[in-house]
N, C-alpha and C positions, 0 to 999 in steps of 0.2 A: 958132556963131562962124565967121570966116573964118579965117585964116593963125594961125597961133601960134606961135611959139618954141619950147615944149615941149609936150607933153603932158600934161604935170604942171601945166601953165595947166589945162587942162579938169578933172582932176581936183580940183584946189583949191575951183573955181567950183562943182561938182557937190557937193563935202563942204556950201560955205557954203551952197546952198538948204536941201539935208538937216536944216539946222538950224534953219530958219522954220517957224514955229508948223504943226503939224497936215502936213505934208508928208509923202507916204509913199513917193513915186519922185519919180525927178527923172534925166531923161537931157539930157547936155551932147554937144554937136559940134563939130568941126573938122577942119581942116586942117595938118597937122603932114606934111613933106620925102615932099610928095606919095601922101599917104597919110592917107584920110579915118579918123578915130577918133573913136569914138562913147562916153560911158563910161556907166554906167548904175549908179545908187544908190537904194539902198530901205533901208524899215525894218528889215524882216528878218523883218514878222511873217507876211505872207499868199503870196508867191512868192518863187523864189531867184533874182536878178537873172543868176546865172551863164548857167540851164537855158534863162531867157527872153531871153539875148542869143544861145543856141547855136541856138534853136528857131528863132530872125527871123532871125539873120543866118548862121548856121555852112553853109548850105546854099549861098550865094554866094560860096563860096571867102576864104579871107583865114583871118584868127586872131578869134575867138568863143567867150567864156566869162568865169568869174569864181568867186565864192564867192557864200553865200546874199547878202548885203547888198551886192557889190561885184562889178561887172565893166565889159569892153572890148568894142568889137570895134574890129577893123583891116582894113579893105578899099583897096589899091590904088588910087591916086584914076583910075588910066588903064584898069583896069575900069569902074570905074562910068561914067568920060566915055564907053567903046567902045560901050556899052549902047543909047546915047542918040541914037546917028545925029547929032550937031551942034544935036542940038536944048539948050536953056537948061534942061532937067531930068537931074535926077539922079537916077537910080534904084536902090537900094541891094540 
């Protein structure tokens, strides 16, 4: 997603996939007061979404983690832009 109002938009969206038939992750994105958030849901049976948002993301700075079936990360969106030299990607 782009822009959001809250972050609690992302999580909502991320519960409602959770709930289609056969689904076992399901990560949602945006942009919430300059500051990219990722949130990341699962079933709960085969990884713990907290370990595997600390493992991808915890190492580039920001807030990274969660519980078995629920977590976030939180990265600065003026990190990620600094990364990129002006170029139209974004690297997390």
């Amino acid at each position: 997603m782009d822009k959001v109002k809250s972050p609690d938009t992302l999580i909502i969206k991320a519960d409602f996939f959770m709930k289609l038939d056969e689904v076992a992750w399901c990560v949602v994105s945006g942009l919430y007061n300059m500051t990219l958030i990722i949130i990341f849901r699962n079933s709960g049976l085969c990884k713990v979404a907290g370990r595997v948002a600390q493992d991808f993301f915890g190492k580039y700075g920001g807030s990274a983690g969660g519980q078995r079936e629920a977590a976030q990360v939180e990265r600065p969106l003026a990190r990620v832009i600094g990364k990129t030299k002006g170029k139209n990607v974004i690297l997390i």
